[in-house]
Gaussian input, Z-matrix of N, CA and C with variables (Angstrom, degrees):
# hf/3-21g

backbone

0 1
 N
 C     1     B1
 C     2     B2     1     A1
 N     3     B3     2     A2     1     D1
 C     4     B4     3     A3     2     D2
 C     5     B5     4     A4     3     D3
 N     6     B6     5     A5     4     D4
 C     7     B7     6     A6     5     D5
 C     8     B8     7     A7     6     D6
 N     9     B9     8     A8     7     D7
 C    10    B10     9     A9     8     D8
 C    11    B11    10    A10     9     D9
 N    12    B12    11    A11    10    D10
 C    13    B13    12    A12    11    D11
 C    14    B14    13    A13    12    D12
 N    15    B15    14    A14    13    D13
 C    16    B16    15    A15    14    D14
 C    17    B17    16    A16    15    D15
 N    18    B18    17    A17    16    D16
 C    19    B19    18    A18    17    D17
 C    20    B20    19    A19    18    D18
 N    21    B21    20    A20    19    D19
 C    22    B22    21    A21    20    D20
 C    23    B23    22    A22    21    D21
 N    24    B24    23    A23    22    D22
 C    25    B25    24    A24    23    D23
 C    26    B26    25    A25    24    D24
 N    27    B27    26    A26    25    D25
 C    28    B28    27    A27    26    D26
 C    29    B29    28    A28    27    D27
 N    30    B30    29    A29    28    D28
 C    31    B31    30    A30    29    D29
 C    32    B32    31    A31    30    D30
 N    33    B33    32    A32    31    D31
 C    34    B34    33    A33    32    D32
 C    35    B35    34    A34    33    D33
 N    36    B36    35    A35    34    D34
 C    37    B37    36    A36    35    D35
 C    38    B38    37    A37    36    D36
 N    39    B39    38    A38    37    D37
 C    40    B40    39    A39    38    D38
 C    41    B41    40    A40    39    D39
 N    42    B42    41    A41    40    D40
 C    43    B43    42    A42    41    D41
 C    44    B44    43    A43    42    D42
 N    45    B45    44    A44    43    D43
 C    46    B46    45    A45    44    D44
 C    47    B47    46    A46    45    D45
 N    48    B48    47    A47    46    D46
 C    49    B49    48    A48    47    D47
 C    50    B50    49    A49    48    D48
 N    51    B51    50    A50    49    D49
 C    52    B52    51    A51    50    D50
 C    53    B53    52    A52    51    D51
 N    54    B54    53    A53    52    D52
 C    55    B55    54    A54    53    D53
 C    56    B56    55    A55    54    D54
 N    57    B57    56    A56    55    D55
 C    58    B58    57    A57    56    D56
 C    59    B59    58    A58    57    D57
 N    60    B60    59    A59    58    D58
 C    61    B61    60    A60    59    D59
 C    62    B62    61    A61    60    D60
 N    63    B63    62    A62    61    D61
 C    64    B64    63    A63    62    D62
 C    65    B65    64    A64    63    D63
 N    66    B66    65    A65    64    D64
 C    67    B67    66    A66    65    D65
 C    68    B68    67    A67    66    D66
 N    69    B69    68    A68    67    D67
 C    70    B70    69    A69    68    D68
 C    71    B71    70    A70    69    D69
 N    72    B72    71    A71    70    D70
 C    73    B73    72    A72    71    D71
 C    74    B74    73    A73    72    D72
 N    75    B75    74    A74    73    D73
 C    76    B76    75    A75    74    D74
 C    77    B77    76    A76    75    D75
 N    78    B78    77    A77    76    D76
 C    79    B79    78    A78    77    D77
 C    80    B80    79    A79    78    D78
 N    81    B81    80    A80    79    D79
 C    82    B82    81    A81    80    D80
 C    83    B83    82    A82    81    D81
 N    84    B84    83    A83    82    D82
 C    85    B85    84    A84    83    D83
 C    86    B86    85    A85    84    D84
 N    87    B87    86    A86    85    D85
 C    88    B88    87    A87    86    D86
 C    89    B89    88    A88    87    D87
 N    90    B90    89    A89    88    D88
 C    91    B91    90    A90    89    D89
 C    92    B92    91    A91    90    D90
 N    93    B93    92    A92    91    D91
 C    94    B94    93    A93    92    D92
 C    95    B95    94    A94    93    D93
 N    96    B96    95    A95    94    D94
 C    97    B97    96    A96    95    D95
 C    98    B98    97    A97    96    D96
 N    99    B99    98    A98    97    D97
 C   100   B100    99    A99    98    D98
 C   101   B101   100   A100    99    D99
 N   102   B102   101   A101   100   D100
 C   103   B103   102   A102   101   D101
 C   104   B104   103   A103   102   D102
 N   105   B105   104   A104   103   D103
 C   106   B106   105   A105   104   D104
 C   107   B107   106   A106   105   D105
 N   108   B108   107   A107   106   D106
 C   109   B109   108   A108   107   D107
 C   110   B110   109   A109   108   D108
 N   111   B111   110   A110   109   D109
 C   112   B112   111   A111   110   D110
 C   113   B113   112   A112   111   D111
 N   114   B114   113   A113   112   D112
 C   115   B115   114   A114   113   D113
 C   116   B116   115   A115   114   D114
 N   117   B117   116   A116   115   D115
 C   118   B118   117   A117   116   D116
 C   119   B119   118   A118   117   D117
 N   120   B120   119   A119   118   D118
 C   121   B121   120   A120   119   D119
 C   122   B122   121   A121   120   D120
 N   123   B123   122   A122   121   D121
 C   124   B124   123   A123   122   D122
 C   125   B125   124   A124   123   D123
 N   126   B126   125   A125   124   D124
 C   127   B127   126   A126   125   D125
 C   128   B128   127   A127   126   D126
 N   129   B129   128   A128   127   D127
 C   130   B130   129   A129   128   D128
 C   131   B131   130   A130   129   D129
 N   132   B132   131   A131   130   D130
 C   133   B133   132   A132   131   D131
 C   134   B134   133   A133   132   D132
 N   135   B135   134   A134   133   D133
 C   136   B136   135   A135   134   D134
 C   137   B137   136   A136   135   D135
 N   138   B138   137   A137   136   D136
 C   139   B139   138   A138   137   D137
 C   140   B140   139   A139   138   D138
 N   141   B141   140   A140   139   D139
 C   142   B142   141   A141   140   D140
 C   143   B143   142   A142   141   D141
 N   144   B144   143   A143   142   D142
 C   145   B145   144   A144   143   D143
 C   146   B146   145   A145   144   D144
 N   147   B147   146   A146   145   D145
 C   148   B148   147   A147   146   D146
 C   149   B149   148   A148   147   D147
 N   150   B150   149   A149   148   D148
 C   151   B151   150   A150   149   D149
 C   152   B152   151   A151   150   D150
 N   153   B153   152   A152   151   D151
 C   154   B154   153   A153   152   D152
 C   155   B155   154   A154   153   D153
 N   156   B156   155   A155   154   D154
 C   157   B157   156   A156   155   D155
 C   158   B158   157   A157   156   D156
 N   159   B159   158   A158   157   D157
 C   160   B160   159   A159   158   D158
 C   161   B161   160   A160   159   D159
 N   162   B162   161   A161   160   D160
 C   163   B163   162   A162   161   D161
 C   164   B164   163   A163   162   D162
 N   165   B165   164   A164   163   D163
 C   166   B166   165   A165   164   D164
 C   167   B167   166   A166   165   D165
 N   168   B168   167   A167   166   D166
 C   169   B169   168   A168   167   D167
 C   170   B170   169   A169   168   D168
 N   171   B171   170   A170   169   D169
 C   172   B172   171   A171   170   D170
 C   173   B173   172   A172   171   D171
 N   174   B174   173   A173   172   D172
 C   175   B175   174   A174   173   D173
 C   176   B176   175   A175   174   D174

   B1=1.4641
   B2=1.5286
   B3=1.4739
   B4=1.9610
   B5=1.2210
   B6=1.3556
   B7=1.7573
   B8=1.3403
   B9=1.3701
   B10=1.6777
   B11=1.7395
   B12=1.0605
   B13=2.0249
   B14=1.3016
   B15=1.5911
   B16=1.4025
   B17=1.6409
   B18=1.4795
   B19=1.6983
   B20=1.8370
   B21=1.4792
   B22=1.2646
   B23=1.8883
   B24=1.0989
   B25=1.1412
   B26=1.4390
   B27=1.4100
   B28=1.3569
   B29=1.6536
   B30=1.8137
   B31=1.6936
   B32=1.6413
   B33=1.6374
   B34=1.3879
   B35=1.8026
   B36=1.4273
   B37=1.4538
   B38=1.5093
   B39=1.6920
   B40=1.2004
   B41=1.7104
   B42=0.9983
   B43=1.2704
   B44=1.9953
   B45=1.2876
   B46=1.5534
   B47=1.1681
   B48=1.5966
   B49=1.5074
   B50=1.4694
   B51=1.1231
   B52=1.8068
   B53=1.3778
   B54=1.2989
   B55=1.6681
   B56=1.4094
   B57=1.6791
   B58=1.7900
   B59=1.3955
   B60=1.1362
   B61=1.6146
   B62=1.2738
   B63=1.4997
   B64=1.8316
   B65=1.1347
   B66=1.2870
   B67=1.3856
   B68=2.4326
   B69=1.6819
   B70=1.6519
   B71=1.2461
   B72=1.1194
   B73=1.5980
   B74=1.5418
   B75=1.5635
   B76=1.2128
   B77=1.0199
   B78=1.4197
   B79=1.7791
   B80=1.8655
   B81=0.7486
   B82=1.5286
   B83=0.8822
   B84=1.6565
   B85=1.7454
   B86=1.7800
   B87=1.4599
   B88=1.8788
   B89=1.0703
   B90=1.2959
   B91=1.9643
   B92=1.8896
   B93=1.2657
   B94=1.7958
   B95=1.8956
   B96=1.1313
   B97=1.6969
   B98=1.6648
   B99=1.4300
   B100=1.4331
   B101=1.5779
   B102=1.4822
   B103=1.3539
   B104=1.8110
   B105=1.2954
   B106=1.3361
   B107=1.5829
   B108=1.5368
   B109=1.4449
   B110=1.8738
   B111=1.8308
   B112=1.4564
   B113=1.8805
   B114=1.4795
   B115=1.3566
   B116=1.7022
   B117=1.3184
   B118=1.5993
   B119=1.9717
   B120=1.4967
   B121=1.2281
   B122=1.2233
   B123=1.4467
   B124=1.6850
   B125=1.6314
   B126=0.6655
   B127=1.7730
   B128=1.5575
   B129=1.1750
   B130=1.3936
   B131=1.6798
   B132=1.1221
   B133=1.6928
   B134=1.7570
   B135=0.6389
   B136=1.7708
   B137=2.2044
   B138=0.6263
   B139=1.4902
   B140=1.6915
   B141=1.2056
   B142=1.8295
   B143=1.5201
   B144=1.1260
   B145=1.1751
   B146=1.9952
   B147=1.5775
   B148=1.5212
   B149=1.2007
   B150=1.3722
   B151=1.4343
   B152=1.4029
   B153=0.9150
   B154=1.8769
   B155=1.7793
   B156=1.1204
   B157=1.7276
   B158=1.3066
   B159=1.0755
   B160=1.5311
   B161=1.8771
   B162=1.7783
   B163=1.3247
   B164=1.7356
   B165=1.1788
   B166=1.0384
   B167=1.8362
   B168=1.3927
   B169=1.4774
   B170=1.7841
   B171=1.0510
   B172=1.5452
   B173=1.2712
   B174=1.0556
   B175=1.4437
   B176=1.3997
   A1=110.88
   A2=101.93
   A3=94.45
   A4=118.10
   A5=127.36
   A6=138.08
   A7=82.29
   A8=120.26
   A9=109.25
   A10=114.40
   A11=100.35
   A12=102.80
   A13=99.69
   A14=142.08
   A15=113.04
   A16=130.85
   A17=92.28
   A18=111.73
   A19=105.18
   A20=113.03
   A21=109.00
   A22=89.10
   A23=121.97
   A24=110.94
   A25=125.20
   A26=122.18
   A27=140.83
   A28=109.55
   A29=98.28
   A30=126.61
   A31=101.31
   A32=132.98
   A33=110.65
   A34=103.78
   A35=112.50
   A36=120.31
   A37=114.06
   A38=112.99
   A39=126.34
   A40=108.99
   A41=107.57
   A42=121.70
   A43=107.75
   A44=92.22
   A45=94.20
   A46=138.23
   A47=107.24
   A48=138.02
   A49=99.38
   A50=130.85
   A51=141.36
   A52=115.18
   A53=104.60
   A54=108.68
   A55=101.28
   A56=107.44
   A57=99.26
   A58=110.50
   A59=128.40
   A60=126.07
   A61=130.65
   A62=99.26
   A63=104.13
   A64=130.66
   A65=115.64
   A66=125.13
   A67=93.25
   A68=85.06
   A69=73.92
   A70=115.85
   A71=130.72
   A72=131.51
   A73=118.06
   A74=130.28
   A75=123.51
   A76=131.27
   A77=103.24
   A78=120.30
   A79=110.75
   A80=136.36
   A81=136.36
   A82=112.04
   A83=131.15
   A84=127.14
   A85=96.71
   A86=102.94
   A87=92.86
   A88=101.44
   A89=138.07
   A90=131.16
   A91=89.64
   A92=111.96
   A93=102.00
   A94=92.00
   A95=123.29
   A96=129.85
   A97=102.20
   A98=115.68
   A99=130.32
   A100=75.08
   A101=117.48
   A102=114.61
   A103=115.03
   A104=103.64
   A105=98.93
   A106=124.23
   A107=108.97
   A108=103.95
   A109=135.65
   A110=75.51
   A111=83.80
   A112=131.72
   A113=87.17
   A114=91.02
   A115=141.15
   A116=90.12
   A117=116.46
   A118=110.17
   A119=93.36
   A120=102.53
   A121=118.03
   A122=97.26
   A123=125.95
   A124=100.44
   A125=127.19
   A126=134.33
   A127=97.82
   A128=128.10
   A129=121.34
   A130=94.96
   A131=122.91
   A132=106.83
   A133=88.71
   A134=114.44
   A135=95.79
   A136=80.17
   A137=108.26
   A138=113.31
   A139=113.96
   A140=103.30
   A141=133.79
   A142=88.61
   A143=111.95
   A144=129.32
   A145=123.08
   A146=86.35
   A147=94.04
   A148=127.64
   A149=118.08
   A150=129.52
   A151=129.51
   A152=116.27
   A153=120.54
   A154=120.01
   A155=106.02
   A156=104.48
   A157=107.86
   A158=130.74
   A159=108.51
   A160=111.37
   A161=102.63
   A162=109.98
   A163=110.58
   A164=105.03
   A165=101.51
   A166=110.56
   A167=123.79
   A168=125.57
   A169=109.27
   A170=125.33
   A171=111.13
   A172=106.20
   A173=124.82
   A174=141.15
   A175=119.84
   D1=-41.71
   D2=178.34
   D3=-74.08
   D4=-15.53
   D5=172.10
   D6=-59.91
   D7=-72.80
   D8=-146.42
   D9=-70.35
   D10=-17.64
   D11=158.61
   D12=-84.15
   D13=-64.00
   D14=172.79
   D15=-12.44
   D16=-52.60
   D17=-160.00
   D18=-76.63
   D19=-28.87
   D20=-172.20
   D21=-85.73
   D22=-50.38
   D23=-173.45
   D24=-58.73
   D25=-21.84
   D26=152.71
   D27=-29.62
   D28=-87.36
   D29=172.16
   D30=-43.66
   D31=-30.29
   D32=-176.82
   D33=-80.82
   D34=-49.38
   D35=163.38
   D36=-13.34
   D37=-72.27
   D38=-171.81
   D39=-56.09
   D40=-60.21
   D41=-171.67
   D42=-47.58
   D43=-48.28
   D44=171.92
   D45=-64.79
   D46=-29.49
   D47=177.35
   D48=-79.28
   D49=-45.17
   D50=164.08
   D51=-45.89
   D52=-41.10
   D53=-179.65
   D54=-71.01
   D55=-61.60
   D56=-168.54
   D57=-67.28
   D58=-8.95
   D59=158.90
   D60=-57.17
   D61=-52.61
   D62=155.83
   D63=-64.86
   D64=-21.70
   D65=-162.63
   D66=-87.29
   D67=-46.23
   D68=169.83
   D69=-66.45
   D70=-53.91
   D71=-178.81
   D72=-52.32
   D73=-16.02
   D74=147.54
   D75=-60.80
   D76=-57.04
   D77=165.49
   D78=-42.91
   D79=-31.61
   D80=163.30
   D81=-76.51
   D82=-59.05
   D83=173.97
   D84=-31.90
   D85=-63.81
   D86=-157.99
   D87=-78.03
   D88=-20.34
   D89=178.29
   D90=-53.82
   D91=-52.93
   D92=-145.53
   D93=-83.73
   D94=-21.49
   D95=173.25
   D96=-56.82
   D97=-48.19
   D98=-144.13
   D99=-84.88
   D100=-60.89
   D101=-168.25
   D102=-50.72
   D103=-48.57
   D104=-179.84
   D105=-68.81
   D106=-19.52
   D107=164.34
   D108=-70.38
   D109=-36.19
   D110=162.63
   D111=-52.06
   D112=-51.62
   D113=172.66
   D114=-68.57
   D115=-22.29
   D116=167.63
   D117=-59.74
   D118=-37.55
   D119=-172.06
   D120=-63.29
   D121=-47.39
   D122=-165.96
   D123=-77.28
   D124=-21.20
   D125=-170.01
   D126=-105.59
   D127=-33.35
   D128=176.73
   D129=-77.16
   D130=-28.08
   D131=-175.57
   D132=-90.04
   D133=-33.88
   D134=-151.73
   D135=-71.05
   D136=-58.80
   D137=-175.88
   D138=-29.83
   D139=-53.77
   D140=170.88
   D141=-40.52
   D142=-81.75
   D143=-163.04
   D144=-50.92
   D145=-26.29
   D146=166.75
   D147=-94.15
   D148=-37.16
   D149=146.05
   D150=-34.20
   D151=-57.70
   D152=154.19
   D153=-55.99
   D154=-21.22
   D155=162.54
   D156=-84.74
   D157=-16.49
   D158=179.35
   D159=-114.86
   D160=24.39
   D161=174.43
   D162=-132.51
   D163=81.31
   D164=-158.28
   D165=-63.88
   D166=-178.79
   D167=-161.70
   D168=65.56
   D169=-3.78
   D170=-176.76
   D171=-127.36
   D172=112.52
   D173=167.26
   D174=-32.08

């Protein structure tokens, strides 16, 4: 009888440790997405912005 509460308490362990595993590994998928949009963003303006210095009449 105490194996088989060992064993469920084992499988609840895992199961919990599984969740916060996924749960970190999402959290990184969207940190490095978020990051790369950001930067896409930021490089499309800074770029904008240099491109129009070397055309003059356009704001």
């Amino acid at each position: 009888m105490l194996w088989i509460a060992l064993v469920l308490l084992l499988a609840l362990a895992a199961g919990v440790l599984g969740t916060l595993l996924e749960v970190a590994l999402w959290a990184l998928v969207l940190l490095v997405v978020g990051s790369a949009l950001v930067g896409l963003v930021a490089w499309r303006a800074v770029s904008s912005r240099a491109g129009s210095a070397h055309r003059p009449g356009r704001p």
